[in-house]
C-alpha positions as CSV (number, residue, x, y, z in Angstrom):
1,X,5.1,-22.7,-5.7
2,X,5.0,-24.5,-2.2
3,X,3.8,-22.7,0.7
4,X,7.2,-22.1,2.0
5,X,8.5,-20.0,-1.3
6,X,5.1,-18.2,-1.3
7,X,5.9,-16.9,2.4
8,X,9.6,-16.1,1.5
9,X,8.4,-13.9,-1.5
10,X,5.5,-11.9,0.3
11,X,8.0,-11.2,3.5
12,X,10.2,-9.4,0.3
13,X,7.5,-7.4,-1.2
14,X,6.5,-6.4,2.5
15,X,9.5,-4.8,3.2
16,X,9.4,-3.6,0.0
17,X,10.5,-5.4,-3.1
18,X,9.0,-5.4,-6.3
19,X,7.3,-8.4,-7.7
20,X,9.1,-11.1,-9.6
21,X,9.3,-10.1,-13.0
22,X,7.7,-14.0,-13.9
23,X,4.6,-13.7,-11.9
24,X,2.0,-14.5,-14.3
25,X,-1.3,-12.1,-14.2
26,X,-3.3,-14.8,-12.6
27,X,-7.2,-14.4,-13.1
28,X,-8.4,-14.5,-8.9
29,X,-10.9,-12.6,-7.8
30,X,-9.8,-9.7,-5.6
31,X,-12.4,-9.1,-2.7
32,X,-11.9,-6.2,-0.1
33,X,-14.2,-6.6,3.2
34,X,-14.3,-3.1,5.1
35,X,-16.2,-1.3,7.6
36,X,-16.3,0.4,10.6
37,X,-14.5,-1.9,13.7
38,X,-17.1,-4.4,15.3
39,X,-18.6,-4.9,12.2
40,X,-17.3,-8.7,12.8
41,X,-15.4,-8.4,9.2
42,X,-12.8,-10.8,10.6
43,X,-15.6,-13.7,11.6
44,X,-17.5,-13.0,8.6
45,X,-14.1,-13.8,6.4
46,X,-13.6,-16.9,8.3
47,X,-16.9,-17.9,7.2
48,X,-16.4,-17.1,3.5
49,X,-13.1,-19.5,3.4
50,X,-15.2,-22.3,4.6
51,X,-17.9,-21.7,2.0
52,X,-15.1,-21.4,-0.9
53,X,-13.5,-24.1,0.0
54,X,-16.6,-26.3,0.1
55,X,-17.3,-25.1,-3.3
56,X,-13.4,-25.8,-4.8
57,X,-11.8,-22.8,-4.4
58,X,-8.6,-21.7,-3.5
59,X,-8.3,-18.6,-1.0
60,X,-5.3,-16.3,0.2
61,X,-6.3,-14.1,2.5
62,X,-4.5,-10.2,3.5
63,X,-5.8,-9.3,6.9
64,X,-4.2,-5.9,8.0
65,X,-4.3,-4.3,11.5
66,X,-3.5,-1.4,13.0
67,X,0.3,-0.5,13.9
68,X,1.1,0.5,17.8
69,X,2.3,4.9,17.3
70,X,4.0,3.4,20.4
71,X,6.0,0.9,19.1
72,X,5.2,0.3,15.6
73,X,3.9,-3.7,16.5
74,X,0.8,-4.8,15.1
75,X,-1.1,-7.6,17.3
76,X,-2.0,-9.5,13.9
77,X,-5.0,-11.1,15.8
78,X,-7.2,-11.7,12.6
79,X,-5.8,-14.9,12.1
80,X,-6.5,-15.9,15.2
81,X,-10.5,-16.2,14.2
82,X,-9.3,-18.8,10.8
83,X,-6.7,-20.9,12.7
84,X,-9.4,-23.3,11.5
85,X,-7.8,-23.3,8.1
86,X,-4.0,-23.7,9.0
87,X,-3.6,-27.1,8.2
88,X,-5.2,-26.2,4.5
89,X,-3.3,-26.3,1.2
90,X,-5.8,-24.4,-0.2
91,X,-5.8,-21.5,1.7
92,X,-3.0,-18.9,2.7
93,X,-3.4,-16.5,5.1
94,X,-0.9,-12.9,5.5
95,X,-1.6,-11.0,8.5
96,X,0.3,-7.5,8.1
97,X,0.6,-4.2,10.2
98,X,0.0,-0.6,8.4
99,X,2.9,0.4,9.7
100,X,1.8,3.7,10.4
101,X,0.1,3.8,7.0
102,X,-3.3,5.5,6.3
103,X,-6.4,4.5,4.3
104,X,-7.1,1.2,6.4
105,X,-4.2,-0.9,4.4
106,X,-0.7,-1.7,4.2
107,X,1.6,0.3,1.8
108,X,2.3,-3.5,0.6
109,X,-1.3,-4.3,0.6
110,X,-1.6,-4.3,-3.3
111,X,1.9,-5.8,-4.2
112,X,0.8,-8.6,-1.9
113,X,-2.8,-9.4,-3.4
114,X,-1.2,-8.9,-6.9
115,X,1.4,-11.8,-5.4
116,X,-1.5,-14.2,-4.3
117,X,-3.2,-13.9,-7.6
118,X,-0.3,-14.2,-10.1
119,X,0.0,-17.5,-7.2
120,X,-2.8,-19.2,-8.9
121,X,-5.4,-18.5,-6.1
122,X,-9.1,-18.5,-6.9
123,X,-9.7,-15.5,-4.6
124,X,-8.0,-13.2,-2.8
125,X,-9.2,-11.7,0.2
126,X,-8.6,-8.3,2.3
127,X,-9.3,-7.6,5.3
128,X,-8.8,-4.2,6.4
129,X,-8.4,-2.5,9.5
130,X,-11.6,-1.2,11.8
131,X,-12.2,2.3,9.5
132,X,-13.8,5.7,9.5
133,X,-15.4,8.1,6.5
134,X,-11.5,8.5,4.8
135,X,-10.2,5.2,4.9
136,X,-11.4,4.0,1.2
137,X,-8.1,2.5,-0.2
138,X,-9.5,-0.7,-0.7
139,X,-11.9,0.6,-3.5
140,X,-8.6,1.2,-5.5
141,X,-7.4,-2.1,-4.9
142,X,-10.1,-4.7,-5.2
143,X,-11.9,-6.0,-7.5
144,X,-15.0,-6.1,-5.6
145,X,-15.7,-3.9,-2.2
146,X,-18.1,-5.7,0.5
147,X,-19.1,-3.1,3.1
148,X,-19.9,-4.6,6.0
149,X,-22.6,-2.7,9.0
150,X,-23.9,-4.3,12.2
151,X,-27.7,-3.3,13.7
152,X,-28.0,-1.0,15.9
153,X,-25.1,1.5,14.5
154,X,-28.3,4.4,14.2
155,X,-26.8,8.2,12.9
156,X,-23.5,6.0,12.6
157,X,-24.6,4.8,9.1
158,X,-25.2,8.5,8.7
159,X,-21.6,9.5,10.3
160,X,-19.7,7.5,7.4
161,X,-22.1,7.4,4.3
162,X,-19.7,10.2,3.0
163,X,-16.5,7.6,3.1
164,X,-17.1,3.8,3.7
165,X,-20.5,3.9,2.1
166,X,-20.1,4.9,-1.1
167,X,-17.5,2.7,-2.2
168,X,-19.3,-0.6,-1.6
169,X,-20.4,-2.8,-4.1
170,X,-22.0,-4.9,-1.8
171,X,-23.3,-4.2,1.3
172,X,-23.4,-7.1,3.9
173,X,-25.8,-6.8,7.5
174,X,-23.6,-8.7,9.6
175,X,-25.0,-10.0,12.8
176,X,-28.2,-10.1,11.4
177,X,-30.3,-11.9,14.1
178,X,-30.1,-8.9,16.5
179,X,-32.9,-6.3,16.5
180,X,-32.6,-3.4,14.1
181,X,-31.5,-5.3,11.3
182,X,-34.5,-4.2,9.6
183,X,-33.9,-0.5,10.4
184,X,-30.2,-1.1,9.0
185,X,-31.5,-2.1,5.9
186,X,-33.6,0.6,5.6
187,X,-31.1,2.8,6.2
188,X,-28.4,2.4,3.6
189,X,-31.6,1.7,0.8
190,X,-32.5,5.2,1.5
191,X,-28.9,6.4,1.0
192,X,-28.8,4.2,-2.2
193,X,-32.1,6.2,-3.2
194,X,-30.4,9.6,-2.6
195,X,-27.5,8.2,-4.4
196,X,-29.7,6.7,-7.2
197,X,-27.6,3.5,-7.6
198,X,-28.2,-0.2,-7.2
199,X,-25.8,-1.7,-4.7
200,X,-26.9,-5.3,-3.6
201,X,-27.6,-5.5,0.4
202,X,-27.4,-8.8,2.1
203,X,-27.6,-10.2,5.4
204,X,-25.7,-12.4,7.1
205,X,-24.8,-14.5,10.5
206,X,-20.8,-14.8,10.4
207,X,-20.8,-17.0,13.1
208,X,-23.4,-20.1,12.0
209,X,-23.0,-19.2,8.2
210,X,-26.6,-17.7,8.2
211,X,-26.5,-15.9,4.7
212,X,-22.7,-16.9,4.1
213,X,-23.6,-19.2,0.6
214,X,-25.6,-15.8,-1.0
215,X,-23.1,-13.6,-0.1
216,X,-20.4,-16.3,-2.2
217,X,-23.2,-16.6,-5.2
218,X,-22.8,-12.6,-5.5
219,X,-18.7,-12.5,-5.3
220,X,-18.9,-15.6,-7.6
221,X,-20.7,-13.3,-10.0
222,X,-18.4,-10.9,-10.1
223,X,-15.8,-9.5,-12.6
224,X,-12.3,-8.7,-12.4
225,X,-11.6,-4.6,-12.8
226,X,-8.7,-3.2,-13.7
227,X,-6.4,-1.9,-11.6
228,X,-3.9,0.3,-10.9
229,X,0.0,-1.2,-10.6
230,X,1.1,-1.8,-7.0
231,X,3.4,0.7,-5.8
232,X,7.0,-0.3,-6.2
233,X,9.8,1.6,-4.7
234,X,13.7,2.0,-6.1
235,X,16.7,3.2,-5.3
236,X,17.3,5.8,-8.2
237,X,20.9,7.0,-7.0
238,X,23.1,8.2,-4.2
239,X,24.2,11.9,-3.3
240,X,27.8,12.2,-2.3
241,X,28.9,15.8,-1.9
242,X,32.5,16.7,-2.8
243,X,34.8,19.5,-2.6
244,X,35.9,18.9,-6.1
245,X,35.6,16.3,-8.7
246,X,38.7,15.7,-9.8
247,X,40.2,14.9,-6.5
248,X,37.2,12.7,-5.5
249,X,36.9,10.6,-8.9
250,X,40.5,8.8,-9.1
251,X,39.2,6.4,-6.1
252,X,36.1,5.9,-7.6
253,X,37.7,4.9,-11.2
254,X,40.7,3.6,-10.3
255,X,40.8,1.9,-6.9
256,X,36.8,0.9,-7.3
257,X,36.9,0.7,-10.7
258,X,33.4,2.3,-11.4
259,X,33.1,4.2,-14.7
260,X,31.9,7.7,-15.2
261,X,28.6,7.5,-17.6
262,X,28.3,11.3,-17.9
263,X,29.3,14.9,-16.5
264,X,27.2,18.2,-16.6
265,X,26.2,21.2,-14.6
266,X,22.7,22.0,-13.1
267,X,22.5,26.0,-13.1
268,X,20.0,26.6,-11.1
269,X,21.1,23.6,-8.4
270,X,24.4,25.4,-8.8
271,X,26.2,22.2,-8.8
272,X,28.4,20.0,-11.2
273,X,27.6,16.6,-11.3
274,X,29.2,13.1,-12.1
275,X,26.9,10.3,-12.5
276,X,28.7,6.4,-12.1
277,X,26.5,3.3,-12.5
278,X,25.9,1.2,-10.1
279,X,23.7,-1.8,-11.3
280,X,20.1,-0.3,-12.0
281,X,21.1,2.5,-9.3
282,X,23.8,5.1,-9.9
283,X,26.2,7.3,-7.6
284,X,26.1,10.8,-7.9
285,X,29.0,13.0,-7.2
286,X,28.1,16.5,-6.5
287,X,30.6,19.6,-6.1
288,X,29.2,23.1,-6.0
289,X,29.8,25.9,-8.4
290,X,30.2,28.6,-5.7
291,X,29.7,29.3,-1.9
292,X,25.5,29.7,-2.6
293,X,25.2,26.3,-3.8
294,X,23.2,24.3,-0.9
295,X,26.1,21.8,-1.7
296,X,28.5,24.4,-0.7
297,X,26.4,24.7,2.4
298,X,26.5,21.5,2.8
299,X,30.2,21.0,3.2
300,X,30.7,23.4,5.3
301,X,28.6,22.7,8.1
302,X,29.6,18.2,7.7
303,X,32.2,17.7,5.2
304,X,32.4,15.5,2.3
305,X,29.9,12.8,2.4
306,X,26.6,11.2,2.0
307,X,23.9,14.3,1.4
308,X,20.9,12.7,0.0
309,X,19.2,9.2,-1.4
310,X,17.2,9.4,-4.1
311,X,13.8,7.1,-4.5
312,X,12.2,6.4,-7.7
313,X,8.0,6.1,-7.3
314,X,5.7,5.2,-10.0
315,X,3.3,8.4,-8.6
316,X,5.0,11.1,-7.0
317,X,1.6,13.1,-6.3
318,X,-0.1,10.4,-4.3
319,X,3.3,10.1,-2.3
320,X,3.7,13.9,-1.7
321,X,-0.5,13.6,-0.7
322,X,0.5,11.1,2.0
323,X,3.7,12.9,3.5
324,X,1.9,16.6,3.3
325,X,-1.8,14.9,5.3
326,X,1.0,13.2,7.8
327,X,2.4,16.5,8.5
328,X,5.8,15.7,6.9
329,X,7.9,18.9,6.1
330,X,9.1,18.6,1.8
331,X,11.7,21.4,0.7
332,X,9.6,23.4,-1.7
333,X,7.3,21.8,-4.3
334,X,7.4,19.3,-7.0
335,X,9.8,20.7,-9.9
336,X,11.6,19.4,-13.2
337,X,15.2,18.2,-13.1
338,X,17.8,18.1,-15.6
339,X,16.5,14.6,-16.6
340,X,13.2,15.6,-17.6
341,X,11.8,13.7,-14.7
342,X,10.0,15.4,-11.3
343,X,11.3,15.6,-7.9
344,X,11.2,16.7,-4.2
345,X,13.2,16.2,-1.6
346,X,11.5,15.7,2.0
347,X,13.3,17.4,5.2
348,X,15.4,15.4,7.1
349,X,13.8,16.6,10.1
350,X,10.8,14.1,9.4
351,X,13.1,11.1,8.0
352,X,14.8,10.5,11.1
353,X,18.1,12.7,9.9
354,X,18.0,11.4,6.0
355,X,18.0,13.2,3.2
356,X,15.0,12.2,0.7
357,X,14.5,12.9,-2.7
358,X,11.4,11.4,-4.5
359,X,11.8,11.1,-8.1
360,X,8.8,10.4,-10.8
361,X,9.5,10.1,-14.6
């Protein structure tokens, strides 16, 4: 896969497509550097692609940052610190905004490292944004989790050992020559003691490599985990409200052609459905049973016409999780539908005017 195809397909599953159905497992390691901001992650990566690369390694690298809540722009700066490598085959580098996502990471952050791996690369790096106590996504995520702390941070290590600091499988000093180092150290070994666990804590100079060839030794050492699938997103089906069936199917049979798979009635939606294929996707024709019917409702306030898109999610509790901490408003709470599967439907009010419903099996 040239570089070139390799950019085409991440740009896809950034904005939201699902992996190619080919893409081999690939057997990369998958490394996620955190910490709080000034911690000199981005340097400190830099450092770790030169020292792979000596050693015969491949590298991709994921470096996210912060979305504007102005704008929605991201100033992608980190690659700004390995424009060293640009010119080499052997490494890949992906800057991408959160896009107003939480956790420290892209909502694409997985199916991307997932993508560099199944590419053939030895290890795949991520970078996450400058985080606080909450923003742990990359322990889900990566094989291996390097923490990394700066002297002098004081009741700061205390301030996020309740996040940050307990999902490290290695911790890194980073700027190591400056006073306190020492005290740093100190530090997290007594948190490890209250912990009782064994976490590995190394020091490091990003800047002149101080410490940069241990740090690899360790990663090299390390195993893959498993993990869980990245997050895909599909369109399940279309809502189109209708005053009645039978006037509204004709142009979808016999001027479109489409076919009608099946027909029944949801009680309790109070509503008669006809369901036509459309690819993996289907349309949904709804008319209500009687004036209650939220369909009903519906029609008379906009007419005929587009009510609601459905999205399917592989976990519809970790989605509802996200929308309810963002303060986004869902109609009720998670229910069965007539399909066996679970669904909600968010309020247009925080969609920009659309008409959401999230869909699990």
């Amino acid at each position: 896969m040239t570089s070139r195809e390799l950019a085409r397909l991440a740009t896809a599953v950034e904005n939201g497509a699902p992996l190619p159905a080919d893409l081999p497992e690939g057997t990369g390691l998958i490394v996620g550097v955190t910490g709080p901001p000034g911690a000199g992650k981005s340097s400190l990566v830099d450092a770790l692609i030169g020292e792979f690369r000596q050693r015969g390694n491949t590298v991709a690298i994921v470096a996210v940052d912060p979305s504007s809540r102005a704008t929605g722009g991201a100033i992608l700066g980190d690659r700004v610190r390995m424009s060293r490598h640009h010119a080499d085959s052997g490494v890949f580098i992906r800057s991408m905004a959160t896009r107003g996502a939480s956790g420290g990471l892209a909502r694409a952050t997985a199916g991307l490292s997932r993508l560099f791996r199944g590419a053939g690369f030895d290890f795949v790096l991520i970078e996450t944004v400058g985080v606080g106590q909450d923003e742990i996504d990359i322990a889900g995520q990566a094989d291996v989790t390097v923490v990394v702390l700066v002297p002098g941070m004081g009741d700061d290590v205390q301030a996020i050992k309740a996040g940050i600091m307990e999902i490290a499988d290695v911790f890194v000093i980073n700027k190591a020559d400056r006073p306190g180092a020492d005290q740093t150290e100190g530090e997290i070994q007594a948190m490890l003691a209250l912990g009782n666990t064994d976490v590995p804590i190394l020091r490091t100079v990003a800047i002149d490599g101080t410490g940069v060839p241990a740090l690899v030794d360790e990663l090299q050492s390390r195993g893959r985990k498993v993990l869980p699938a990245a997050e895909t997103w599909v369109i399940d089906h279309v809502g189109v409200a209708v005053r009645s069936l039978a006037e509204a199917l004709p142009f979808y049979e016999s001027q479109l052609g489409m076919i009608v798979s099946s027909q029944e009635t949801v009680e309790w939606e109070k509503v008669s459905v006809a369901m036509l294929p459309a690819g993996d996707s289907r349309v949904e024709l709804l008319e209500p049973l009687n004036a209650d019917s939220t369909i009903a409702k519906f029609l008379e306030r906009r007419g005929p016409g587009l009510h609601h898109v459905a999205l399917r999610v592989p976990d519809l509790g970790a989605v509802v999780a996200r929308l309810e901490k963002a303060g986004v408003r869902l109609l009720g709470a998670p229910r069965q539908g007539a399909g066996g599967h679970t669904y909600v439907f968010v309020h247009p009010a925080g969609t920009g005017g659309v008409l959401w419903e999230l869909i699990q099996d």
